[in-house]
N, CA and C atoms as an extended XYZ file, in Angstrom:
423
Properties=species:S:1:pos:R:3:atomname:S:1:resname:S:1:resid:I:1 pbc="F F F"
N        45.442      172.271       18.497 N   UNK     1
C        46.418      172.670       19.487 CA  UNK     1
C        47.792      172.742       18.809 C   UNK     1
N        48.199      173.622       19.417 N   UNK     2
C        49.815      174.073       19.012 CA  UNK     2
C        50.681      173.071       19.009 C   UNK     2
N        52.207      172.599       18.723 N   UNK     3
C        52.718      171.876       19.469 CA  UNK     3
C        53.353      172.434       20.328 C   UNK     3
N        53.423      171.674       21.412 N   UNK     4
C        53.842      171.720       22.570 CA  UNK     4
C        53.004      172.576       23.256 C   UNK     4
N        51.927      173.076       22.965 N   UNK     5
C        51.254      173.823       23.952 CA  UNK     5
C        50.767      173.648       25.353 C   UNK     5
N        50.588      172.410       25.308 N   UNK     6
C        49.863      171.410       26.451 CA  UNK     6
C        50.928      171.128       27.287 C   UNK     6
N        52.692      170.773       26.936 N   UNK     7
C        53.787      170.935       27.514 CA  UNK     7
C        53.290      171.796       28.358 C   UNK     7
N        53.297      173.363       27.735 N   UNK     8
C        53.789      174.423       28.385 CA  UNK     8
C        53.055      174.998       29.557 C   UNK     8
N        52.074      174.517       29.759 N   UNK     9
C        50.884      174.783       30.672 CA  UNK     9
C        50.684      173.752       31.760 C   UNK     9
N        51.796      172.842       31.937 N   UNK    10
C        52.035      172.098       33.029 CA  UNK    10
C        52.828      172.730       34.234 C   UNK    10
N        52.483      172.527       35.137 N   UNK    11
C        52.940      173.190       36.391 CA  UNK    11
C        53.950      172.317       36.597 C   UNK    11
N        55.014      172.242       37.572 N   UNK    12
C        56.031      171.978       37.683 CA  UNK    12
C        55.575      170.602       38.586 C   UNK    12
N        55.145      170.353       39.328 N   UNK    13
C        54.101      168.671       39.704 CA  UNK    13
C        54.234      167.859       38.142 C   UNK    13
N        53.490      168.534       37.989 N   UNK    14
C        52.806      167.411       36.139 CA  UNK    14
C        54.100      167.737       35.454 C   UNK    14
N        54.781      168.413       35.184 N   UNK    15
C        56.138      168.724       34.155 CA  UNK    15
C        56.901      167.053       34.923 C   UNK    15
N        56.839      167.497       35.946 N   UNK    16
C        58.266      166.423       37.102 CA  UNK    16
C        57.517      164.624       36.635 C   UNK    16
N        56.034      164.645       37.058 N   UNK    17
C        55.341      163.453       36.574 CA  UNK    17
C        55.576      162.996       35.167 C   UNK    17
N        55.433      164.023       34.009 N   UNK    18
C        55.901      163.482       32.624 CA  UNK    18
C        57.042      163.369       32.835 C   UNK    18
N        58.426      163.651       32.955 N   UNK    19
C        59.712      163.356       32.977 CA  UNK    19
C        59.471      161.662       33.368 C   UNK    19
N        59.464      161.839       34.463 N   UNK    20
C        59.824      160.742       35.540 CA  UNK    20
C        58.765      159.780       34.118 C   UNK    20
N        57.599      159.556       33.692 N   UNK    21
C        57.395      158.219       32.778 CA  UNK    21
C        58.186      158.554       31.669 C   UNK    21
N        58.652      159.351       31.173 N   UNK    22
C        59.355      159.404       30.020 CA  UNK    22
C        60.958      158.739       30.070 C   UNK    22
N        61.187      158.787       31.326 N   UNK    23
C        62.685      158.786       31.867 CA  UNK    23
C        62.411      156.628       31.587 C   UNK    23
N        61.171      156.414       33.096 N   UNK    24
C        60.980      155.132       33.179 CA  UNK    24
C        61.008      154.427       31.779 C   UNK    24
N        60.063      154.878       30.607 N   UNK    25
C        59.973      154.388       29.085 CA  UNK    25
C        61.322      154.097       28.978 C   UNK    25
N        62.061      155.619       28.894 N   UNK    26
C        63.810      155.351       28.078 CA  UNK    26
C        64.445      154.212       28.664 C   UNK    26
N        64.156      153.913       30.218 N   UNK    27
C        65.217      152.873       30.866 CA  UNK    27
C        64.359      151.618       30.399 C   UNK    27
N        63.075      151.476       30.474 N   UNK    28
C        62.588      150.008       29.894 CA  UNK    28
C        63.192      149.878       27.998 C   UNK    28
N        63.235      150.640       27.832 N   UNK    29
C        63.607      150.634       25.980 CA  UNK    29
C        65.062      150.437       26.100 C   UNK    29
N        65.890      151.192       26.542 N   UNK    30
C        67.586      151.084       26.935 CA  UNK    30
C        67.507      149.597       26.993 C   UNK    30
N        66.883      148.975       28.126 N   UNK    31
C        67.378      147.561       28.757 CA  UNK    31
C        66.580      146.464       27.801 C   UNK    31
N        65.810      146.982       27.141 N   UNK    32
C        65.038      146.061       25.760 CA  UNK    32
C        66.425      145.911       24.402 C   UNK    32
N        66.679      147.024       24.486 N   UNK    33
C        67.914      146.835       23.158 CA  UNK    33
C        69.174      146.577       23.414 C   UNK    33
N        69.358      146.547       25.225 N   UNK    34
C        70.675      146.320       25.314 CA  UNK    34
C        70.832      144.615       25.078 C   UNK    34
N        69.740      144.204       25.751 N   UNK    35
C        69.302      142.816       25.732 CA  UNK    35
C        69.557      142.282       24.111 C   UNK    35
N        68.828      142.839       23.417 N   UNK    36
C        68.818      142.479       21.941 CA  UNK    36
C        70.201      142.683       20.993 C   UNK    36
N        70.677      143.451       21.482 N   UNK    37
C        72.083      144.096       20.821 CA  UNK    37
C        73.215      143.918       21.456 C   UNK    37
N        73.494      143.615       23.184 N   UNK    38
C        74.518      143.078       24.025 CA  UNK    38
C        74.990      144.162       24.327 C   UNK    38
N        75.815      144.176       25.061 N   UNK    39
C        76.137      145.536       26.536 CA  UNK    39
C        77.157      145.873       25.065 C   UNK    39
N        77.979      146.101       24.176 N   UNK    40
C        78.749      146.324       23.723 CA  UNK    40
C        78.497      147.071       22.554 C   UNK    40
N        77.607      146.980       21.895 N   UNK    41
C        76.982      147.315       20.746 CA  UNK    41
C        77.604      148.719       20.130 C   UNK    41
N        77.359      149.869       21.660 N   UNK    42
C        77.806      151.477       21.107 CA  UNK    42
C        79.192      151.874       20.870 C   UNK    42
N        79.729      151.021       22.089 N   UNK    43
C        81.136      151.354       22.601 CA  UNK    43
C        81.937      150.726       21.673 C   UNK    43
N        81.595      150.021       20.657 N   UNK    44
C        82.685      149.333       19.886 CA  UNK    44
C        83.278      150.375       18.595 C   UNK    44
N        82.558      151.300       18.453 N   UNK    45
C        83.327      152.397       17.555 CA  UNK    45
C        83.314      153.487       18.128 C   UNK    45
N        83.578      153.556       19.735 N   UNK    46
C        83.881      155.050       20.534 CA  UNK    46
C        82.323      156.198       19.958 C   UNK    46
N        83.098      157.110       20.416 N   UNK    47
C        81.732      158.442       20.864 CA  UNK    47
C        81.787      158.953       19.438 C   UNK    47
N        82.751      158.497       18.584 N   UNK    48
C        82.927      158.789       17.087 CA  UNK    48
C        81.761      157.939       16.485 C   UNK    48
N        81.289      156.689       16.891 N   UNK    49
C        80.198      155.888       16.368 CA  UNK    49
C        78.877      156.242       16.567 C   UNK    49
N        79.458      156.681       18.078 N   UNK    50
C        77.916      157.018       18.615 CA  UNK    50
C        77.175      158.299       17.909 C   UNK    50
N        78.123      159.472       17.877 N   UNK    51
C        77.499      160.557       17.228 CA  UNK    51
C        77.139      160.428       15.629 C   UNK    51
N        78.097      159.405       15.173 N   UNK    52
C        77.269      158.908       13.402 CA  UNK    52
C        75.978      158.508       13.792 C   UNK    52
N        75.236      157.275       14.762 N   UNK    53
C        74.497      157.012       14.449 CA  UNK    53
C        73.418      158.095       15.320 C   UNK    53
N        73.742      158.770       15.825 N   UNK    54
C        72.477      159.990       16.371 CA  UNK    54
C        72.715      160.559       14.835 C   UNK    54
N        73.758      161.474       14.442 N   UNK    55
C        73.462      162.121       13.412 CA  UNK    55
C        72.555      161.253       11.813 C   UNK    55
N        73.019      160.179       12.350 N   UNK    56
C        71.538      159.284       11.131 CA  UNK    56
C        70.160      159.020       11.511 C   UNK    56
N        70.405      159.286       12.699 N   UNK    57
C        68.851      159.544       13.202 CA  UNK    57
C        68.417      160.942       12.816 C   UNK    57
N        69.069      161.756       13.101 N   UNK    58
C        68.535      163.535       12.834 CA  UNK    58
C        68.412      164.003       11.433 C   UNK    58
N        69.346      162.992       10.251 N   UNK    59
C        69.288      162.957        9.209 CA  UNK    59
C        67.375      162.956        8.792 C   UNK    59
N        67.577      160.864        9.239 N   UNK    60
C        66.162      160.608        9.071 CA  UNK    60
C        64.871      161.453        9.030 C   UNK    60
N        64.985      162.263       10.938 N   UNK    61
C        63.936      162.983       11.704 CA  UNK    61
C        63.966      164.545       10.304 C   UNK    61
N        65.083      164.786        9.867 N   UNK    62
C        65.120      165.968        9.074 CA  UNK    62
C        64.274      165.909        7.694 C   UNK    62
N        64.552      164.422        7.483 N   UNK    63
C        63.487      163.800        6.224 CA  UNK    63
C        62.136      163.720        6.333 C   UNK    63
N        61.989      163.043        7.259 N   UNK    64
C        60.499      162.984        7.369 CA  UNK    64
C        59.789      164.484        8.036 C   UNK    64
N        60.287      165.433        7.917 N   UNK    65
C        59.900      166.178        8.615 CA  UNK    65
C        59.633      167.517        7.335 C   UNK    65
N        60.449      167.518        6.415 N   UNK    66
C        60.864      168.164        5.068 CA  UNK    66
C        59.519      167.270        4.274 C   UNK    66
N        59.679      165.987        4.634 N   UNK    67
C        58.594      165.940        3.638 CA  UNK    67
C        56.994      165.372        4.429 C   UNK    67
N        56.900      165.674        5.205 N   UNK    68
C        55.803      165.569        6.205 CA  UNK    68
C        55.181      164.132        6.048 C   UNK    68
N        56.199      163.084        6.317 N   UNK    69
C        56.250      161.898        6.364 CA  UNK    69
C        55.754      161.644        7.860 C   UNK    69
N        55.115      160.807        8.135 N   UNK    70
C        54.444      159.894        9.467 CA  UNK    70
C        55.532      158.915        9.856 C   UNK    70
N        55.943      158.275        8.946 N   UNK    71
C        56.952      156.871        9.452 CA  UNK    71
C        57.521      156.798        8.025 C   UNK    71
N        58.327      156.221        8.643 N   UNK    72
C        59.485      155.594        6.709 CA  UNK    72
C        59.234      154.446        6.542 C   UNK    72
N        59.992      154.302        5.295 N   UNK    73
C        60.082      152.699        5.050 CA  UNK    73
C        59.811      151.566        5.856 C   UNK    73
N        60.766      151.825        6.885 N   UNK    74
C        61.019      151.146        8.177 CA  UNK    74
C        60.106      150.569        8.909 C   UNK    74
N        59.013      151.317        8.992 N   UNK    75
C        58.166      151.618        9.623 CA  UNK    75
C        57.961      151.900       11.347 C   UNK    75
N        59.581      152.924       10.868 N   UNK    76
C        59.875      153.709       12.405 CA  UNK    76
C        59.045      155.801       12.136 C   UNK    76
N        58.651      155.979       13.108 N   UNK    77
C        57.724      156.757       13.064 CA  UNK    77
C        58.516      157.929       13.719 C   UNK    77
N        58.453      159.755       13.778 N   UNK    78
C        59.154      160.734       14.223 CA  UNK    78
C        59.487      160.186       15.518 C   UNK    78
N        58.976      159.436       16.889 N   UNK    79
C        58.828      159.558       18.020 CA  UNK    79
C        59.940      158.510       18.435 C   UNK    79
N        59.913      157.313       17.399 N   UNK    80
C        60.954      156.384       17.302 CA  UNK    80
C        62.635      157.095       17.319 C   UNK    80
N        62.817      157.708       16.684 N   UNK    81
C        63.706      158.078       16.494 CA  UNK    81
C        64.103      159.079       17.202 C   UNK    81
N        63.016      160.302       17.895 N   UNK    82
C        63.463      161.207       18.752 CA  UNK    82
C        63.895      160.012       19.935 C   UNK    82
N        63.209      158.944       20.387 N   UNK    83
C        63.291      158.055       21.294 CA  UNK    83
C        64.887      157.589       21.400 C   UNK    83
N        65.441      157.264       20.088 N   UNK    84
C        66.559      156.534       19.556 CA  UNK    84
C        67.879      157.629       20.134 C   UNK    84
N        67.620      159.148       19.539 N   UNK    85
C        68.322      160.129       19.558 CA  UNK    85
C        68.646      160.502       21.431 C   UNK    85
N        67.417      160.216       22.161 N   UNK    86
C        67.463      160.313       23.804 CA  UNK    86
C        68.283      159.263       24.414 C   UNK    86
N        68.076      157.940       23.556 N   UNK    87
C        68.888      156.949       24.114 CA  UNK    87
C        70.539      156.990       23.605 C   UNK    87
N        70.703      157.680       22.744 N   UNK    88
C        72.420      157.690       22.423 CA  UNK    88
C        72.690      158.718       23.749 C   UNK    88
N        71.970      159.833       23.754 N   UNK    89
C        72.515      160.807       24.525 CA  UNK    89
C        72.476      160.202       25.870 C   UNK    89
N        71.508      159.452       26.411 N   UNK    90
C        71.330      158.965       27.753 CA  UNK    90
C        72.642      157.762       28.019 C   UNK    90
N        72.837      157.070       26.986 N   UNK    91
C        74.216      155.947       27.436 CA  UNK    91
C        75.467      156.497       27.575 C   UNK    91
N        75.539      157.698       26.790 N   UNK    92
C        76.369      158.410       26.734 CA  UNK    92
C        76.845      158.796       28.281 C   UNK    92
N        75.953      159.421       28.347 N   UNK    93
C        76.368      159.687       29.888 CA  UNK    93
C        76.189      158.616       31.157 C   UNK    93
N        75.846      157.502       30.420 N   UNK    94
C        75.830      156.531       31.277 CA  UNK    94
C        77.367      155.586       31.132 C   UNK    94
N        77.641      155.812       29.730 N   UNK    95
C        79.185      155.372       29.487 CA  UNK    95
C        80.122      156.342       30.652 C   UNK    95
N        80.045      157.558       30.517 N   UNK    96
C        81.131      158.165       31.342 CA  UNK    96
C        80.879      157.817       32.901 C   UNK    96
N        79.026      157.679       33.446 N   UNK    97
C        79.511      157.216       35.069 CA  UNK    97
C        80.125      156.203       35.123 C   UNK    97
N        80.009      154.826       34.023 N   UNK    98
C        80.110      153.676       34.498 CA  UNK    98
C        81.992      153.832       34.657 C   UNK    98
N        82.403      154.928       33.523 N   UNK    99
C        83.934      154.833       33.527 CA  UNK    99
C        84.240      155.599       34.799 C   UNK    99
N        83.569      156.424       35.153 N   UNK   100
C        83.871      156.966       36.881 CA  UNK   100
C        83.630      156.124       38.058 C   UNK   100
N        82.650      155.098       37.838 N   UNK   101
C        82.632      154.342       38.909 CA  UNK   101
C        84.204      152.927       38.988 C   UNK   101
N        84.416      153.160       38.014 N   UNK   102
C        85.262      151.813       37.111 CA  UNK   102
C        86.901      152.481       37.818 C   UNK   102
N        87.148      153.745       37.781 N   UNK   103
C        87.863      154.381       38.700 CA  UNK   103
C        87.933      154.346       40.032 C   UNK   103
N        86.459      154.411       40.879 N   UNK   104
C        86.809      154.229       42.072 CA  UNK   104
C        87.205      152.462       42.298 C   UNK   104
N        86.848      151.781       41.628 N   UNK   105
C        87.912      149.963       41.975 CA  UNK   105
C        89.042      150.178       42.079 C   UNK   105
N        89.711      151.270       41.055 N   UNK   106
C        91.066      151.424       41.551 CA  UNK   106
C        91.636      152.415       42.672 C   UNK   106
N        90.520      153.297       43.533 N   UNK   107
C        91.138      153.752       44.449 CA  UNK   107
C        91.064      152.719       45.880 C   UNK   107
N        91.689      153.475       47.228 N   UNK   108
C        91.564      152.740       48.027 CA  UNK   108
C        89.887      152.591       48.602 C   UNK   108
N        90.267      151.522       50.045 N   UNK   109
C        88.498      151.876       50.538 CA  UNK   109
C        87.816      153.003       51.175 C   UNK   109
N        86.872      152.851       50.735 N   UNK   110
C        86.326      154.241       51.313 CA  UNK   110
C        85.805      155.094       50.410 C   UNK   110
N        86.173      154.874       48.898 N   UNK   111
C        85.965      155.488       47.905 CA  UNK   111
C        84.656      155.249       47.596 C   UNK   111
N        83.862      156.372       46.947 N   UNK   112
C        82.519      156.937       46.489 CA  UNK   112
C        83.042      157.646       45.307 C   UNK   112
N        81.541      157.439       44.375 N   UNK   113
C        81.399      158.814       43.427 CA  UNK   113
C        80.057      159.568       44.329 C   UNK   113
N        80.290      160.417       43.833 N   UNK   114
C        78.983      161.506       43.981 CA  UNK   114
C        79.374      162.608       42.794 C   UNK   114
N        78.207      162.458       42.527 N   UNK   115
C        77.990      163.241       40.970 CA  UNK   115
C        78.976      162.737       40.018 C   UNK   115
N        79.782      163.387       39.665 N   UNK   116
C        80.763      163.535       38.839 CA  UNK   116
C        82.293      163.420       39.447 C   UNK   116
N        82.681      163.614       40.548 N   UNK   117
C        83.441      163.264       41.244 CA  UNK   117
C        83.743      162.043       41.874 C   UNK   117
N        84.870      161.825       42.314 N   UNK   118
C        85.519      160.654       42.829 CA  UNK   118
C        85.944      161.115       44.623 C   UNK   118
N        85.384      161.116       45.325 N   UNK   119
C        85.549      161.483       46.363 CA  UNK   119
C        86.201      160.200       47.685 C   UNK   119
N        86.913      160.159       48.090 N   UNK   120
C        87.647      159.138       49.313 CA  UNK   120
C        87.412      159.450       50.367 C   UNK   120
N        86.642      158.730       51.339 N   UNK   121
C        86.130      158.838       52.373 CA  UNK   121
C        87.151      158.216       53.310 C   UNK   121
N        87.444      158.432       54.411 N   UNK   122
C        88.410      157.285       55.367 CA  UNK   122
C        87.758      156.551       56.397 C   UNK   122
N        88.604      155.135       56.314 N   UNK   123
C        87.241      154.002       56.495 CA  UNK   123
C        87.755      154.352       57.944 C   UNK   123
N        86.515      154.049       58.878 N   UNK   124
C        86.523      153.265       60.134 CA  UNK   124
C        87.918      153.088       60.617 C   UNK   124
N        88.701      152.656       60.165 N   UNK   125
C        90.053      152.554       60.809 CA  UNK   125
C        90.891      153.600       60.678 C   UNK   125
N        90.751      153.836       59.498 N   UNK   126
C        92.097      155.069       59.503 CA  UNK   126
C        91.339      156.186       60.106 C   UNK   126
N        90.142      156.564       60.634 N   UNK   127
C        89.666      157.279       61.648 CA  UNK   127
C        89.836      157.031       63.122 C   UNK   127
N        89.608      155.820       63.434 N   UNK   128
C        90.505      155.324       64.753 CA  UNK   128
C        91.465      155.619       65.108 C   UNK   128
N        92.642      155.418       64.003 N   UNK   129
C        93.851      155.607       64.233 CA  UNK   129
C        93.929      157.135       64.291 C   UNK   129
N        93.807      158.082       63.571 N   UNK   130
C        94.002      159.336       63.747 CA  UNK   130
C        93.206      160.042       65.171 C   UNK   130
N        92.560      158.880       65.660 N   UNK   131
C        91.983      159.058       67.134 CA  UNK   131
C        93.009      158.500       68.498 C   UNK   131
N        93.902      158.303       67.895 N   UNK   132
C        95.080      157.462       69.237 CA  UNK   132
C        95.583      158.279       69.537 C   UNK   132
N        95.613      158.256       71.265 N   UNK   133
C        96.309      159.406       71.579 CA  UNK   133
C        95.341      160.397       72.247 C   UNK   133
N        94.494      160.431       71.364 N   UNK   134
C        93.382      161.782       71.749 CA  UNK   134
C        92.675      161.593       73.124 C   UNK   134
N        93.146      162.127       74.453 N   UNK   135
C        92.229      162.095       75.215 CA  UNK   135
C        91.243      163.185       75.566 C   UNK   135
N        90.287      161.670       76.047 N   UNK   136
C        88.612      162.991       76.124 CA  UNK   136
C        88.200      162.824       77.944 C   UNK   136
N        87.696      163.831       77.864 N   UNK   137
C        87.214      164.198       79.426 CA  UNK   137
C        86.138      162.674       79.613 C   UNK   137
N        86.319      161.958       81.161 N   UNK   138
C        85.239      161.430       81.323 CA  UNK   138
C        84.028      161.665       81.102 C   UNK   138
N        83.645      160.259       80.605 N   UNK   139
C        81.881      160.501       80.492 CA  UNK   139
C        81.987      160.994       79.050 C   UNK   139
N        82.336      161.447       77.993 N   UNK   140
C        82.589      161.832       76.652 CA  UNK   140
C        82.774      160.687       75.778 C   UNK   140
N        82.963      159.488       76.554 N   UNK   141
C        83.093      158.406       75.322 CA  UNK   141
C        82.108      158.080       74.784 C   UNK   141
């Protein structure tokens, strides 16, 4: 078989099913090395650190691949490292929600993210209040 052939012949059910365990793997592996390495590990030399050590992973993956190597020295194997390369990219973007959520503490209440945005909702009261005054026909309350 080709590679990826067996990918490609998944219907969009089974495509969504492999994601979703591949996704579950990355978050059990994420929370295995964050554990081992401490919440701080990436962020201590900025997105400048982070992309050295993906690009020493792609280095690696470029080696063993040039010379049709199974595993290195290490005895980290192609899948290890594509694994390694998913998890820089995945904190990555887990660095920027956590800095979007880290934003809404400093707005007022009411504040949400959704998606990528910072959106302010108005709480319960300051909806009240913009309700004073307003009269409604009986029986409408």
């Amino acid at each position: 078989m080709n590679f990826g052939e067996a990918f490609g012949r998944l219907d969009m059910d089974e495509f969504c099913s492999v994601l979703d365990a591949v996704c579950l793997e990355m978050q059990e592996l994420l929370a295995r090395k964050r554990e081992s390495y401490g919440p701080t590990n990436l962020t201590r030399f900025g997105e400048e650190g982070m992309i050295v050590r993906t690009g020493d992973k792609l280095e690696r993956l470029w080696h063993m691949h040039k010379s049709d190597l199974q595993t290195t020295s290490v005895d980290e194997d192609r899948l290890d490292a594509w694994r390694d390369i998913a998890g820089y990219a995945l904190l990555r973007l887990a660095i920027d929600r956590a800095d979007v959520l880290a934003q809404v503490c400093d707005t007022p209440p009411g504040a949400r993210v959704v998606g990528d945005e910072i959106q302010i909702q108005r709480t319960l009261d300051e909806q009240a209040r913009s309700l004073q005054g307003v009269r409604y026909p009986e029986g409408d309350r």
